[in-house]
N, C-alpha and C positions, 0 to 999 in steps of 0.2 A: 261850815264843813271843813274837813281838812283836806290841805293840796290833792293826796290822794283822789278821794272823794271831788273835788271840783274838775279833775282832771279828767276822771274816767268819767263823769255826768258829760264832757265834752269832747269823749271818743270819739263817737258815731261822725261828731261831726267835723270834726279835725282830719280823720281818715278821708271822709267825702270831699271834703278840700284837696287833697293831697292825692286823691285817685283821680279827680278828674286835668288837674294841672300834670301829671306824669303818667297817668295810664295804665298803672302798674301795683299789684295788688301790694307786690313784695317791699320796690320803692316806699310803696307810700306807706306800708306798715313801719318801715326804717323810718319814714322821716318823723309821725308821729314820735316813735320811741325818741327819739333826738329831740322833740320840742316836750317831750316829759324831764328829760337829762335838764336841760334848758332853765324849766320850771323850775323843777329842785332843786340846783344851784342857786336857783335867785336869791338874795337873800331879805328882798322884800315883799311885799306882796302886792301887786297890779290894782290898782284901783279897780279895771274891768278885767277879772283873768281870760274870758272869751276874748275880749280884744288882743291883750297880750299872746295869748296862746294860738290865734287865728293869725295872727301875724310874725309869728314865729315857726308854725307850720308851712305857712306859703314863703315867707323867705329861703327857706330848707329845701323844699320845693322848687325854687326855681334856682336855686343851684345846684342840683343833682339834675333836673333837665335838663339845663347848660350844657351837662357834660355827657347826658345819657342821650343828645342829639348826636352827637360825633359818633358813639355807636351805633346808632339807630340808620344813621347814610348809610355806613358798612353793614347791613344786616341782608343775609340772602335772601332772597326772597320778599315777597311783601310783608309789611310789619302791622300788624295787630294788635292793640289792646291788650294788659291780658284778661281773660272771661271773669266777671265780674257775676257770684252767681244772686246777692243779693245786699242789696245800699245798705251800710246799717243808721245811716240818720233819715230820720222821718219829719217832714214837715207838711200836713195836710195843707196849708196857704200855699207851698212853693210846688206840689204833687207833683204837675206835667212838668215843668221848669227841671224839676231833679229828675223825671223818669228820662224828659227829651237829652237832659244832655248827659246822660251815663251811656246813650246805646252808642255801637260800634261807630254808627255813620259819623254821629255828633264829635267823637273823639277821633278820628281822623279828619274834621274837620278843622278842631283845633290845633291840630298838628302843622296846621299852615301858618299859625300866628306864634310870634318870638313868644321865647318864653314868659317876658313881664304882659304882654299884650293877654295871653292869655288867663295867668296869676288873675289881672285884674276884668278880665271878663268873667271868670270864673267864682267871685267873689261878690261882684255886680248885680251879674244878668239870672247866675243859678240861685246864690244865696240871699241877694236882695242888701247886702251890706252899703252904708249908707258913701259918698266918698269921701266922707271925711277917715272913716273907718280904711276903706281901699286903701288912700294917700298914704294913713299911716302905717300900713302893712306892707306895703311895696317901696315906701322912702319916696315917692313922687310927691308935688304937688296936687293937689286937688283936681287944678285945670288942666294938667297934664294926663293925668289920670281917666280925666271925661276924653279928651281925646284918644287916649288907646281905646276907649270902649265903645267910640266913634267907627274905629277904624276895625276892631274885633267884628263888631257886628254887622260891617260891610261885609266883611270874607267870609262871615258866618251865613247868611241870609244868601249868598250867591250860591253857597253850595247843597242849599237843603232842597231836598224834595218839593217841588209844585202840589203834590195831593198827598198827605197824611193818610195812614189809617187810625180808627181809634181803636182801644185795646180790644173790643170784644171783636170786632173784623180779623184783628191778625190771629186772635185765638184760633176762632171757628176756623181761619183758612189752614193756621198751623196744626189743627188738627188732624186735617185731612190729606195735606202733605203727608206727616208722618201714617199716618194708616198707609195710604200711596208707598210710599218707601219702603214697611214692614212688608207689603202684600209684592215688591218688585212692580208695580200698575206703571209702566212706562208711559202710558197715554192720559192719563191718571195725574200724574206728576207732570207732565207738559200744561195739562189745561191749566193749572196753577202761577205757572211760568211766564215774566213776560218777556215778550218774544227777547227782547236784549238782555236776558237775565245772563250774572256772572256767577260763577264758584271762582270762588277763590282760596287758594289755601295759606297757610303760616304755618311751617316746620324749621326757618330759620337756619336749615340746614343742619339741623340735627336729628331730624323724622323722616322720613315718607312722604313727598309733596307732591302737588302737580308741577309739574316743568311749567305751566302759563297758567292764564287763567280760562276755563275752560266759557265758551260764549254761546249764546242762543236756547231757546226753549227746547227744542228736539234734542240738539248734544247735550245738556244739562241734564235733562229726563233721561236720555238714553245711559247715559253715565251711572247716574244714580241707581237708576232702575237696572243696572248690570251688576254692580258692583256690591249694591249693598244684601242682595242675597246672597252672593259669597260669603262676605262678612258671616252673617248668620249662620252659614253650613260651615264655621268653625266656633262660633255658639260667643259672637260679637253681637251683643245688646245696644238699646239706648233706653234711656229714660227720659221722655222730654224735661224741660226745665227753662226758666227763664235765664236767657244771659245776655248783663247788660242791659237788661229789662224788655226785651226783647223777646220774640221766642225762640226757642231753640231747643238743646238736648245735649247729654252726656254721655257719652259712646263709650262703653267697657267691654273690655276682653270677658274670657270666661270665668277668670276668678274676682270678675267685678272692680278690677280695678283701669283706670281712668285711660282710655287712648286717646281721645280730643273730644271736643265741645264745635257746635254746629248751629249757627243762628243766623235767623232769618230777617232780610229788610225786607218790611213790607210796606206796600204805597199805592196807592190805587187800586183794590183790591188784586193784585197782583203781586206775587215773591220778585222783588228785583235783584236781591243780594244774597248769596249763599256763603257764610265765612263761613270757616273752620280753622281751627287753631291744634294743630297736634304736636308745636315745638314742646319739650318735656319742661324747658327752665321756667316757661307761662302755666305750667298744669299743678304743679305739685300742693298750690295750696287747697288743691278740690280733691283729693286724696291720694293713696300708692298710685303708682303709674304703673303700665302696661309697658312690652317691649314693642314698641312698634313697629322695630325695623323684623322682627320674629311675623305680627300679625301680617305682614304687607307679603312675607313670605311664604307663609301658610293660604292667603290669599289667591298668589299665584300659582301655590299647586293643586289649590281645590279648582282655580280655572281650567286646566287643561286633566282633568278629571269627570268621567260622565257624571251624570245626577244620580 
């Protein structure tokens, strides 16, 4: 094959490297293009270009992290992912390993390990890479490297959920949420709820946010179930859709284009997480965007307007 050709046969997978070590659609589409720059210059060719090429994405990667942590302290608001609406590598061996750590929770989880801690968990635990492979992608030792993935998967394993759902539970429930939602069923949308459920939002200070994160099954229901028939009576859709592998949905204005994305943790048969993401710099690559600071104002004039 030629470079071309071996490179783009190893897109899918290069990007899934690089999304999950930075969290970011846009990053990690730059660092890819940077380990093709990379490539092309070589002026030899890699005995294994997968190896070369996976470790010339993750080095890339954990240098744009390095430096997109310092912005990430400074960010207002809670900081989110951006919605990831579908993985483009596939590996039926690694399935749950790639679904569990693409969703929201999984990468705010990672967010707590340095950036090589995580390169080499990420390399490890999702991809299955062997550590002679890891060592040589991150410039560690072998036994160095067993130990960050020692250490990764302590801080990982403390923060996950005690009870899983599997995917057809969170469907079925996510379906009925969103019916719930469409119909305004405030009680409806409680039963779903567990009692400590959170919404949370990400506007990063550039959208329409909540001030906090809003708490409890009754406020959360009541919230929702207020607000989102407003929405509607200025003719704000959604389409559900998985994000992050996860369920969720894509909320658009009236001429269809993109206000924020809405996905659900779910665990015990129970919705424990409500994100939402409507900063505009996390949306653009799911299409035009909406003005949101316009819908939140149309919002408030349909509220103090009878039915």
């Amino acid at each position: 094959m030629s470079k071309v050709e071996e490179f783009e046969e190893l897109r899918p997978l290069l990007f899934s490297i690089a999304y999950r070590i930075l969290g970011s659609v846009g990053e990690a589409e730059d660092a890819v293009q940077e380990t093709w720059l990379r490539f092309d210059r070589s002026a030899t060719r890699p005995t294994s270009t997968k190896a070369f090429l996976s470790a010339a994405v993750t080095r890339i990667s954990i240098d744009v992290l390095r430096s997109a942590r310092m912005r990430r302290e400074a960010y207002v608001g809670p900081w989110f992912p951006e919605p990831l609406l579908s993985d483009p590598y596939l590996d039926p061996a690694r399935s749950v390993e790639l679904a569990d750590s693409v969703s929201i929770a999984a990468l705010l989880l990672l967010e707590r390990l340095s950036p090589l801690e995580r390169a080499v968990f990420v390399l490890r635990e999702v991809f299955a890479f062997g550590f002679d492979e890891v060592a040589a992608a991150v410039g560690r030792s072998e036994a160095a490297c067993r130990q960050l993935v020692v250490r990764a998967r302590r801080h990982m394993e403390a923060g996950r959920p005690r009870f899983a759902a599997d995917r057809q539970e969170r469907q079925e429930l996510a379906t009925r949420f969103f019916d719930a939602l469409r119909d305004g069923d405030v009680g409806g949308l409680q039963e779903m709820l567990a009692a400590d459920v959170q919404l949370v939002g990400d506007g990063g200070g550039k959208a329409p946010q909540l001030a906090k994160a809003v708490m409890g099954a009754e406020n959360v229901a009541r919230l929702l179930g207020t607000v989102f028939p407003l929405m509607s009576r200025i003719d704000v859709t959604f389409e559900p859709h998985e994000i992050n592998g996860q369920p969720g949905a894509i909320f658009r204005d009236r001429h269809g284009k993109v206000l924020h994305t809405l996905a659900l943790d779910v665990h015990d048969g129970q919705i424990q997480t409500i994100r939402t993401v409507i900063n505009p710099d996390k949306l653009g690559h799911i299409g035009p965007l909406a003005d949101a600071w316009a819908i939140d104002r149309e919002v408030k004039q349909a509220r103090r307007q009878p039915n």
